[in-house]
BARO-567932 format. One record per residue (C-alpha): x, y, z; residue in three letters. Coordinates in nm, 2 decimals. Example, Ala and Ser with C-alpha at 12.3 -4.5 7.8 and 13.67 -1.06 7.14 Angstrom:
BEGIN
      x      y      z code
   1.23  -0.45   0.78  ALA
   1.37  -0.11   0.71  SER
//
This chain:
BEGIN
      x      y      z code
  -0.82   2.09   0.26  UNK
  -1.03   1.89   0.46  UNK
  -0.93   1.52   0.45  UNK
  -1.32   1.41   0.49  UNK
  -1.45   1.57   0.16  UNK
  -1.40   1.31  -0.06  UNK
  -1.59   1.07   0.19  UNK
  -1.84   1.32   0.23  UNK
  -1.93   1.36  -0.19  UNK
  -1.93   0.99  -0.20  UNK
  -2.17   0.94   0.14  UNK
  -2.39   1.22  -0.04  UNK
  -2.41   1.09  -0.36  UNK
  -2.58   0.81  -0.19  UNK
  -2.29   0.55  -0.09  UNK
  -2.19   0.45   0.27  UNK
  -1.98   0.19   0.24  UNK
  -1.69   0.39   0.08  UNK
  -1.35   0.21   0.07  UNK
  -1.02   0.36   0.11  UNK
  -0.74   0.19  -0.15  UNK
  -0.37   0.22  -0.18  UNK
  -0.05   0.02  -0.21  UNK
   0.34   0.03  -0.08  UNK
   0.58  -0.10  -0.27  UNK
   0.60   0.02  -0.62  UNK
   0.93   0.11  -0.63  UNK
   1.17  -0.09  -0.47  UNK
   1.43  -0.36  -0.61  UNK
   1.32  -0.65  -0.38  UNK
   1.03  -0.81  -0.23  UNK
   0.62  -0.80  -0.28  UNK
   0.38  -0.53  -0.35  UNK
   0.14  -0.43  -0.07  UNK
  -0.21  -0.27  -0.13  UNK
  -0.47  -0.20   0.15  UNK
  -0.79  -0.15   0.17  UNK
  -1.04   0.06   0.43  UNK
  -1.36   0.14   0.53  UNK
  -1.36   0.41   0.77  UNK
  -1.70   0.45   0.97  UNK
  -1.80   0.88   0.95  UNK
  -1.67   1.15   1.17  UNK
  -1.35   0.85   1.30  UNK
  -1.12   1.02   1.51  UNK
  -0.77   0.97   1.31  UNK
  -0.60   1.29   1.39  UNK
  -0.26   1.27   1.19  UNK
  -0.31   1.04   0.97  UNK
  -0.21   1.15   0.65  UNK
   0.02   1.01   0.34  UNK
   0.24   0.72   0.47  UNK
   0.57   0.82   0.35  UNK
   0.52   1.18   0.53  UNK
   0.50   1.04   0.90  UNK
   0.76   0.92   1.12  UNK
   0.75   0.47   1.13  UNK
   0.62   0.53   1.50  UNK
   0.30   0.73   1.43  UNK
   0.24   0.49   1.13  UNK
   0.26   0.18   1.40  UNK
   0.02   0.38   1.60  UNK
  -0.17   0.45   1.33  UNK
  -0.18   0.11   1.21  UNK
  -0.35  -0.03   1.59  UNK
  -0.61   0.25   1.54  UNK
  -0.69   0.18   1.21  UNK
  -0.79  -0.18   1.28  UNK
  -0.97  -0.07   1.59  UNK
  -1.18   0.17   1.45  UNK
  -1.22   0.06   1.08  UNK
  -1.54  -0.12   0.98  UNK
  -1.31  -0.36   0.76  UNK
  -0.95  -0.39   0.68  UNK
  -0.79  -0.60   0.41  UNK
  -0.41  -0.66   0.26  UNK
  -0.31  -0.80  -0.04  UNK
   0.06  -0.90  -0.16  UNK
   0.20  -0.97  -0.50  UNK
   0.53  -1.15  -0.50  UNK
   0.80  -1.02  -0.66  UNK
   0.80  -1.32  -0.92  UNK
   0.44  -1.20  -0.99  UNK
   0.60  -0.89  -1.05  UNK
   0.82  -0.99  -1.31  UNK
   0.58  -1.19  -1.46  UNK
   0.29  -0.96  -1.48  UNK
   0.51  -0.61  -1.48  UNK
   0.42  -0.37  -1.12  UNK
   0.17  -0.18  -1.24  UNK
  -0.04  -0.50  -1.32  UNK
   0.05  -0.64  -1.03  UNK
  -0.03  -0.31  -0.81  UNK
  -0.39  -0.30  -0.96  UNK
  -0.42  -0.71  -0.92  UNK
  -0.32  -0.66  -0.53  UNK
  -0.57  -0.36  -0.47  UNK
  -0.85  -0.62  -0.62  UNK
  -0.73  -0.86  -0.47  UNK
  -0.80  -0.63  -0.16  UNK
  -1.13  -0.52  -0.24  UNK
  -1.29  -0.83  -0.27  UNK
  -1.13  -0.98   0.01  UNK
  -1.35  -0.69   0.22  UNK
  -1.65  -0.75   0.45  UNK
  -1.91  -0.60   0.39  UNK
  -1.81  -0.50   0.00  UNK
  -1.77  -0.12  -0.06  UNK
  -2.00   0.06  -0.30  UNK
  -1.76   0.31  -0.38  UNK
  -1.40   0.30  -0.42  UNK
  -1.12   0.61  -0.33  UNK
  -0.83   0.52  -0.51  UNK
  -0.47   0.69  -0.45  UNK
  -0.35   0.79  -0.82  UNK
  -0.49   0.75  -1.21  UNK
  -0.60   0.42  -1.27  UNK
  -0.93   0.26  -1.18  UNK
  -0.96  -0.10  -1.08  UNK
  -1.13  -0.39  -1.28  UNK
  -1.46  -0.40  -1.07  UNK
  -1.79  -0.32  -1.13  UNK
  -1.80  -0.07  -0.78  UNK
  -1.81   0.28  -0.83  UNK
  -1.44   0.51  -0.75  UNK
  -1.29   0.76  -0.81  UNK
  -0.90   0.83  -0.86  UNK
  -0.77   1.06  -0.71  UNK
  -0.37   1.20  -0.78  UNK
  -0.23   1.23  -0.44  UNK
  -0.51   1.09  -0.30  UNK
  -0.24   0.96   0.06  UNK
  -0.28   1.30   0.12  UNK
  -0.58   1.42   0.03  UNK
  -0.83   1.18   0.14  UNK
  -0.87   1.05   0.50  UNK
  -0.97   0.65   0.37  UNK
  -0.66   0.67   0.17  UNK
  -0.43   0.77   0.39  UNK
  -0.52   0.48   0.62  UNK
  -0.47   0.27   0.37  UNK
  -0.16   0.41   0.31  UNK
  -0.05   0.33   0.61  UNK
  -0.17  -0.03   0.67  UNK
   0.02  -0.14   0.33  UNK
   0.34   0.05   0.45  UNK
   0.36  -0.10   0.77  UNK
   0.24  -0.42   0.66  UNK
   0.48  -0.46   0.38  UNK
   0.78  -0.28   0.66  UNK
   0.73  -0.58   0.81  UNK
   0.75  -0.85   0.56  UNK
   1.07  -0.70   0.44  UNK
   1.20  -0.69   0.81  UNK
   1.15  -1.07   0.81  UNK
   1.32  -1.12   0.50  UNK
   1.59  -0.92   0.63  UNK
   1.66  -1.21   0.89  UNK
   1.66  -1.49   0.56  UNK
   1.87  -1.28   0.37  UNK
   2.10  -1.04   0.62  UNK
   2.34  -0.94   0.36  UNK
   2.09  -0.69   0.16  UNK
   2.00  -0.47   0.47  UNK
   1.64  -0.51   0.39  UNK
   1.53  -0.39   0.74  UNK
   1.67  -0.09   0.66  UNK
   1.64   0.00   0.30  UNK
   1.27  -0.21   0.25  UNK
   1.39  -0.32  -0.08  UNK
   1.42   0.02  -0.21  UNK
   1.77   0.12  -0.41  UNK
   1.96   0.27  -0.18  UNK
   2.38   0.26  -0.21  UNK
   2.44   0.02   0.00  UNK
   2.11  -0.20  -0.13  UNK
   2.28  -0.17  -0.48  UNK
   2.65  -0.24  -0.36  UNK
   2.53  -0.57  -0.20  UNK
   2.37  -0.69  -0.53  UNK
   2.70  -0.57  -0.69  UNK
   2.87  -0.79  -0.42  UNK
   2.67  -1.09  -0.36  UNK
   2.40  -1.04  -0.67  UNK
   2.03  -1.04  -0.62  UNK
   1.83  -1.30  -0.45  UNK
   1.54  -1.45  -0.52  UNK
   1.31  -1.22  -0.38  UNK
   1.44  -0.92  -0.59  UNK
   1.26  -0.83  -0.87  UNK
   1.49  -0.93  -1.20  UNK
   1.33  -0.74  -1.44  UNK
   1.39  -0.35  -1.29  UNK
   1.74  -0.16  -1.36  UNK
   1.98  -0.21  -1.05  UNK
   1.94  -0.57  -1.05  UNK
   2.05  -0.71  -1.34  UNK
   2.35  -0.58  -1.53  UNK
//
């Protein structure tokens, strides 16, 4: 499928300012939620860009230098983990990707959003399930919130060595979930999700 269709609907329905949005971050036991926002001028030359998760941390630093350098805008939001807790992640997902939208110069006037659930602005979007992969503006912005949030978590790694967070990212892998077991969580994990309390 081509990765451009989704822009191209949008740009013919009338909208040229049309803003790519995703987050990293949803799943893990520790640290912030990441969302990222893009607007890609037409016809940019981003050949491999796709879902985050699906290319090699390399091609998504290359990526992530290209993006900026050809994007129109770029913006980054982060919800702590506290926020988190507070707010449970899906809140806190959708208050980061707004948080990213409005933080965006010029403002888009229409959203692509990865997944099923809109944001709480009065912009035009469309969600779209798989949207990383299917939608060019997405899959940049997947990439800018993975790498950004990559390296957050590899600075935290240096605070708090024990966890392996430059590693794992804050996701649940064994060892992740035998250091808690060990040491117990710190205060950047996120208190309310199974595997950190007992």
């Amino acid at each position: 499928m081509d990765n451009h269709l989704y822009e191209f609907e949008a740009r013919r329905a009338g909208h040229f300012l049309v803003a790519g949005v995703d987050e990293a971050g949803r799943g893990p036991l520790a640290g912030p939620v990441v969302a990222a926002t893009v607007i890609l001028p037409e016809g940019i030359p981003l050949d491999g860009v796709t879902d985050s998760k699906k290319m090699s941390e390399r091609a998504r630093k290359e990526a992530f230098s290209l993006i900026k350098k050809w994007a129109i805008d770029i913006s980054l939001a982060v919800v702590s983990p506290t926020e988190i807790d507070r707010i449970n992640i899906l809140q806190a997902t959708r208050k980061a990707m707004k948080q990213a939208v409005l933080t965006l110069e010029p403002q888009p006037d229409y959203l692509l959003i990865d997944g099923i659930y809109p944001i709480d602005l009065p912009i035009h979007q469309r969600c779209i399930i798989k949207g990383d992969e299917l939608s060019l503006s997405i899959s940049a912005a997947s990439v800018l919130a993975k790498v950004y949030r990559d390296r957050i978590m590899s600075s935290y790694h240096i605070l708090y060595p024990r966890y392996g967070f430059s590693s794992n990212k804050g996701y649940g892998t064994p060892d992740h979930r035998e250091a808690i077991m060990k040491h117990g969580p710190c205060c950047i994990h996120r208190f309310t999700f199974r595997g950190v309390l007992k």
